[in-house]
N, C-alpha and C positions, 0 to 999 in steps of 0.2 A: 613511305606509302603504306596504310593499314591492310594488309590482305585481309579482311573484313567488306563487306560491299556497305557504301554508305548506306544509312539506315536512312539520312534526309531524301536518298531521293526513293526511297517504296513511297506508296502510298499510305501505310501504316505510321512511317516516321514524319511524314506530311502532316498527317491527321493531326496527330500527337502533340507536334510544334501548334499548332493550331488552336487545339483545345487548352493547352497548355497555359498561350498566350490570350485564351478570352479568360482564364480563370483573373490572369494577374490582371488584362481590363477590368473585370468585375469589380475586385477589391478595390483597386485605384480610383474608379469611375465612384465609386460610393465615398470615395474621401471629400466630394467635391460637388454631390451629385443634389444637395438638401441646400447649398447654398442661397440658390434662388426662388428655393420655396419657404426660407425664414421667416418672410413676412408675413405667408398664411398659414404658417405652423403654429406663430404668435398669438394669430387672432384667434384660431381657430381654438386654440387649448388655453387662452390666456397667459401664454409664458409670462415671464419674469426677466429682462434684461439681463438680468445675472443668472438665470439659468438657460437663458435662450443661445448661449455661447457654448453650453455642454451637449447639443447636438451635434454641432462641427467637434468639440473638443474631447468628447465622452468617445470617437470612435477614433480619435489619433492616440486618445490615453491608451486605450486597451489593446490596439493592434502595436504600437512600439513599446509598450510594458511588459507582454505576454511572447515577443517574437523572439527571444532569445529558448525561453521555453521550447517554444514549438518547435523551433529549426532542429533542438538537440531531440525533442519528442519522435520528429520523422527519421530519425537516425535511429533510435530505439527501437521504436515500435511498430514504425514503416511506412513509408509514404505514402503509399495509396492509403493505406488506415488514413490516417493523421488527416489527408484530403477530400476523403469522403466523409469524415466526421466534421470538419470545419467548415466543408460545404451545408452539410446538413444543419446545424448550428446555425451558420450565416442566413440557412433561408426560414429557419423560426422566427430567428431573431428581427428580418424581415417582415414577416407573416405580423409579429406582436406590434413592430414600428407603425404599419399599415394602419391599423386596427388598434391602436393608441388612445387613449377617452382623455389622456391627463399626463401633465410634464413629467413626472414621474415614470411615467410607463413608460414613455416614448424615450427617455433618457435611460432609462435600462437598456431597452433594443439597441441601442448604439453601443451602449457598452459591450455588449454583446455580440454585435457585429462585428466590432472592432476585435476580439476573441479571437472570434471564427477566420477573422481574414488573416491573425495571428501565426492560426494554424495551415492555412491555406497556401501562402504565399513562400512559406522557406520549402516546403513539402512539395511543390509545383516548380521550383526554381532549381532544387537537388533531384528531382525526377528529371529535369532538361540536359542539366552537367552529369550526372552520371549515366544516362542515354542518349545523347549526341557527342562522341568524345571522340569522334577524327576530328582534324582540326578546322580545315574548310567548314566541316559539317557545325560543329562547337561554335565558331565565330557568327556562321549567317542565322544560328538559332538563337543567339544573344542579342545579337542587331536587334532579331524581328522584337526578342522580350524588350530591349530598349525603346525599340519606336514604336510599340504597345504602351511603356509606359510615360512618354509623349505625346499620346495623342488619348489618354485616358480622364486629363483635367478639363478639353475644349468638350470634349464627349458628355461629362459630366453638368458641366455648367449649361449644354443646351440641351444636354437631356431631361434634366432638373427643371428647365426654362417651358419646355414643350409639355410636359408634366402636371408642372402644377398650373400650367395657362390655360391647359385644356381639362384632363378629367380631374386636377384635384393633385392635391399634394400627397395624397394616401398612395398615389400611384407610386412617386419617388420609391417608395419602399416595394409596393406589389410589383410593379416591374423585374424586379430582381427572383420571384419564386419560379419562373418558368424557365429564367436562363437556367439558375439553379438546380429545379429538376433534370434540365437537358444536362448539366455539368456531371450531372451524377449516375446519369444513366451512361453516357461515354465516358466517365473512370472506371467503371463498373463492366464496360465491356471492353473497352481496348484496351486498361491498364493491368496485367497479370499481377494476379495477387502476391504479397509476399508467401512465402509457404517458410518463413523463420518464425518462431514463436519470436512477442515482444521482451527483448533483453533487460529486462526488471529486477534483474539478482542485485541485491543491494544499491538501489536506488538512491541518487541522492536528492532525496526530500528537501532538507535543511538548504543544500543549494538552491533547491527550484524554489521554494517559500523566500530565500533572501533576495538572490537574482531579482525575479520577478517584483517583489515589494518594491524592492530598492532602484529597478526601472519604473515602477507607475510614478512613485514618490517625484523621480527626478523629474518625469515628463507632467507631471500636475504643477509641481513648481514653475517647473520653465514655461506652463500655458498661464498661469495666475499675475505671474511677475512681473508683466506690461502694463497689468491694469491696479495692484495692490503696490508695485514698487520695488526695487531692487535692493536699499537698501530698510525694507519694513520688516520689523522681528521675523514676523511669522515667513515672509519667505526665504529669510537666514536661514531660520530653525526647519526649513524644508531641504534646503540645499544642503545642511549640515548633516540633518536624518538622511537624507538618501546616501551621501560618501561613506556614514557611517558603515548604513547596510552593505551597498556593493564592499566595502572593504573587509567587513564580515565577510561575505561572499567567496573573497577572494582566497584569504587565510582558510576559509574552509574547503575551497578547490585544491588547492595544495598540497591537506591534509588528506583527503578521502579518496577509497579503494577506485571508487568509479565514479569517477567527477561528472556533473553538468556540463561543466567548460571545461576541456583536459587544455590545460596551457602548453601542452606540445602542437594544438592547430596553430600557435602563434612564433612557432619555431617556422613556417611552410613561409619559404623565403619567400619576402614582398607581403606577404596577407596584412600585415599588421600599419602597414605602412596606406595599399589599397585603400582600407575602411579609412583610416585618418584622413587620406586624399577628400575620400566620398561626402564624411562628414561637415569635412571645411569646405567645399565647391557646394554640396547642395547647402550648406548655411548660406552662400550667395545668392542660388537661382532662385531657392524658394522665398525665398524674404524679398526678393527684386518682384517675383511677382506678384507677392503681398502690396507692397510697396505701390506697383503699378497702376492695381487693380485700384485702389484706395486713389489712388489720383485721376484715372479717370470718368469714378463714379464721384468723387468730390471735389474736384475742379473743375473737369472738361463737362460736368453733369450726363455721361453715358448712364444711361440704366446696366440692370446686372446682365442682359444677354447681349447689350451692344458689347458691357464689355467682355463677356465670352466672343463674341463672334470677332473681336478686335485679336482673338490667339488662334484664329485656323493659320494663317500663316505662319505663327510659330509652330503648332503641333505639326505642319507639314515640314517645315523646315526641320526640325528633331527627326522625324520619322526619315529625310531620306540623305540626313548624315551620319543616321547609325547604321543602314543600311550602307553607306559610303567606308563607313568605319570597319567596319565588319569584311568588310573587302580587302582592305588594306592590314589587315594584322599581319596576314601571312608574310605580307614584304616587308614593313618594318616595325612590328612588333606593336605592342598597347602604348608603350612611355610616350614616343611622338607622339603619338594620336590624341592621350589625355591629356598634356603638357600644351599641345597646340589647342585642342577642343578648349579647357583652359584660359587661356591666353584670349582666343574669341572670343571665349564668355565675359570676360572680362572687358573687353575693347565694349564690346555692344552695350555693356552695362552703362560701363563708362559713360557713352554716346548719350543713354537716357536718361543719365543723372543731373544734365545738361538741360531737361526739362522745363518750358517757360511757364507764365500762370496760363499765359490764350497759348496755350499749344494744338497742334494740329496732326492726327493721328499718321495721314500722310509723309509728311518730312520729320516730325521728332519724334515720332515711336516707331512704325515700323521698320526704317532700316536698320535702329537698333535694337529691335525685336530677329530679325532676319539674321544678324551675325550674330545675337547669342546664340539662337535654333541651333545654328552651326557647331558650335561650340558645348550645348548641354547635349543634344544627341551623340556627340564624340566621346564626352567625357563619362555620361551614365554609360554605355557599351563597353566604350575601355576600362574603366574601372570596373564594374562587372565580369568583366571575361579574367583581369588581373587578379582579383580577388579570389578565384574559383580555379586557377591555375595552379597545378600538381596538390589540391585537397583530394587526401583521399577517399574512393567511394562512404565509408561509416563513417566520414562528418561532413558529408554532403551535406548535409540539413543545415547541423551549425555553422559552415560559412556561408550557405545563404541569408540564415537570420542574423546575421555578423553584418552583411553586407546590407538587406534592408534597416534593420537597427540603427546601421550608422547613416542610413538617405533621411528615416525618419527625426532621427536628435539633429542632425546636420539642422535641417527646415525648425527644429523647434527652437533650437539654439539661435538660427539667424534670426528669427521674426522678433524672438526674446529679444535678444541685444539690438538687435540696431534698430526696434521700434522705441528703446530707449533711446537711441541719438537722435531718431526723430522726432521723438515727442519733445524732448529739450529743446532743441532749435524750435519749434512751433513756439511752445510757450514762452520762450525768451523775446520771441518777435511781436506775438502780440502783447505782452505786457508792455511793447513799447506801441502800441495801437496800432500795428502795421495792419493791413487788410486782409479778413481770414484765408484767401485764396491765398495769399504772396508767402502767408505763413506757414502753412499745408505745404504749398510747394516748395519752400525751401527747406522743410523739414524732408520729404522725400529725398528734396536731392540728397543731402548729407547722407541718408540712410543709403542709396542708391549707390555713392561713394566709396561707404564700406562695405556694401555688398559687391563690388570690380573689387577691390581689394584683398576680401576672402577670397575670391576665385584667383588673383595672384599669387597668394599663399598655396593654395590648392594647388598652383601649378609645380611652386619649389616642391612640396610632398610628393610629388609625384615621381621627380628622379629616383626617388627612393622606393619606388614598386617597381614589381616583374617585369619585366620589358620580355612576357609570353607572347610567341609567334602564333599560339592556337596551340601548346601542347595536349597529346591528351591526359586525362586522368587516368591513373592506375585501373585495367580492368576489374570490377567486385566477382566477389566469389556467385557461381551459378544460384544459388539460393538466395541472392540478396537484392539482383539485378530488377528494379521496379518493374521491366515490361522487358518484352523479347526485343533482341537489334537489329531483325527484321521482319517483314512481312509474313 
């Protein structure tokens, strides 16, 4: 028991968890948030089909390219910095999306956002793990971040819907400068400044130039290669550059006095194991939802807010099993929890994959939309809490961008691969003139297939992380500690 008084229940550490978790809504909600204003973003600017896929894709490139950077950034140079800068940033880059005249412009902003939310999210994740660190305390502030980032893609999609239906698709973007101002007037007064100068003494450049390169490389390849082809020169010679770079990277982490990535965070028994969990279970959820969404706006003919409005039952069902999950660490640890969470994800999958052409949202999607909820709300919370379990304070930052990095390649890797299995099944079918709908659908299913199957995978990885009760993290030294630990 901490003789420390918890810091969740002041009002102070209430706030904190709060703001904390609208920051990670922000970012999240803007992954998702332009979706259903594509159509008049098109018209409006005259996209180009090939460039109208770099608004969704220009802001997943530069938020899991840049996030390795930032996570080790907030550890440097200090998290509120790192947070107030990437807020600030994010609401420019906002400000210019808004106010856009040409594809061009509007695909910079995204790039840009994606930046900022780079910096935002490992810096906001590492203030939460190294300020809620009893355990009770620690576990119900990871829940709320998981069923924050659960309930941040239905948020999106009908916030996007409401948007551009009403004042205009400019708003997508304007909406986001007043949260932003709010976000940064409450960093600015409830989060105590570092008072460390930023640790810059031989900086390693050469790492954060290769790191970062050789993350955009991988994730531009893996967004390209559904549509250009898996085995086409150019995206060989992408996959090829990018292993080259990280393995540069690596031989130069090795070498250097004060690495980017010190490879002794990957000695912190379980971490390494965590991310690989994360990586292979969200290559499932997210590609299931890809998957999903595509079939019931080109089968079942839902428009794009039916098919948002067809996931509040998921985003609820996520938000109150992490909340559930979050409950139960202290009794038996994360391993059950993600292994079972897991295992659901997997069943429900399963269940959808089973999908007909007249299907009917009632009996073939929701109930197994309902037992994944159960299952990804389990698994984002426990592998989060596992991941973050005895890191100490000065790489807070790096195991959070460790552990988003691996949600965000996780979703780029699943949508990559298995939009390959199902685009083959599709075109194998209709080359025999099957009926476009029968061939769509059975292309899902297969993909839907190997997405319960990632999550089976996901589950064996899992014996092999922390099975943490809620430990806490090493207390940081008085000078490093982001905000006071109480009121």
């Amino acid at each position: 028991m901490s003789a420390e008084p918890s810091f969740l229940a002041t009002r102070r550490g209430k706030l904190t968890l709060a703001f904390l978790c609208g920051v990670a809504l922000l970012d999240f909600v803007d992954a998702s948030i332009v979706n259903v204003a594509l159509p008049s973003i098109r018209h409006s600017l005259h996209f180009s089909i090939q460039s109208l896929q770099w608004v969704l894709s220009g802001y997943l490139l530069t938020y899991g390219g840049f996030m390795l950077l930032g996570g080790r950034a907030a550890d440097l140079i200090g998290r509120r910095r790192l947070l107030v800068s990437g807020t600030s940033l994010f609401a420019l880059a906002s400000l210019t999306g808004g106010l856009a005249g040409s594809e061009g412009m509007l695909i910079g902003a995204r790039l840009a956002q994606g930046t900022g939310a780079a910096m935002m999210i490992p810096a906001a994740l590492s203030i939460l793990t190294t300020s809620f660190t009893e355990g009770s305390d620690r576990n119900k502030a990871l829940g709320a971040w998981g069923g924050t980032a659960g309930l941040a893609s239905a948020v999106g999609v009908f916030l996007g819907g409401v948007l551009s239906g009403g004042p205009g698709w400019r708003w997508v973007f304007f909406v986001n400068l007043p949260v932003c101002a709010l976000d940064l007037i409450v960093a600015l007064r409830l989060l105590a400044g570092e008072r460390h100068r930023p640790r810059l003494a031989n900086f390693d450049a050469l790492g954060a130039l290769l790191a970062t390169s050789g993350m955009l490389l991988l994730i531009y390849a893996l967004v390209k290669a559904p549509d250009i082809g898996w085995d086409n020169t150019r995206t060989i010679a992408e996959l090829a550059g990018a292993a080259a770079l990280l393995a540069a990277f690596a031989v130069n982490e090795a070498r250097h006095r004060n690495p980017l990535f010190p490879f002794s965070i990957l000695r912190i028994n379980g971490l390494a194991a965590a991310d690989l969990t994360q990586v292979t279970a969200m290559a499932g959820f997210y590609a299931m939802f890809f998957f999903l969404t595509l079939y019931m706006q080109n089968v079942l003919g839902f428009s794009r807010l039916q098919a948002g409005a067809a996931y509040i039952p998921t985003t609820l069902g996520v938000a109150i099993s992490s909340g559930i999950a979050s409950q139960l660490f202290a009794r038996t640890g994360t391993r059950p929890i993600i292994v079972a969470g897991a295992l659901l994800g997997a069943g429900g999958t399963f269940w959808l994959s089973r999908l007909p052409v007249h299907g009917s949202y009632l009996s073939d999607l929701l109930p197994g939309l309902l037992i994944m909820s159960a299952g990804l709300g389990a698994v984002f919370v426990g592998v989060t809490t596992a991941a973050q379990a005895g890191v100490p304070p000065d790489k807070a930052g790096l195991a959070a961008a460790l552990i988003n990095t691996s949600t965000w390649l996780g979703g780029a890797l699943g949508i990559a691969i298995f939009s390959a299995v199902s685009t083959s099944r599709a075109h194998r079918l209709l080359a025999t003139h099957a009926p476009v709908h029968a061939a769509l659908t059975s292309g899902f299913q297969r993909a839907l297939l190997a997405c319960s199957i990632a999550m089976l995978a996901a589950a064996a990885l899992a014996l092999r992380a922390t099975n943490t009760h809620g430990e806490p993290v090493l207390t940081p030294p008085p000078e490093t500690v982001p905000f006071p630990g109480k009121a």
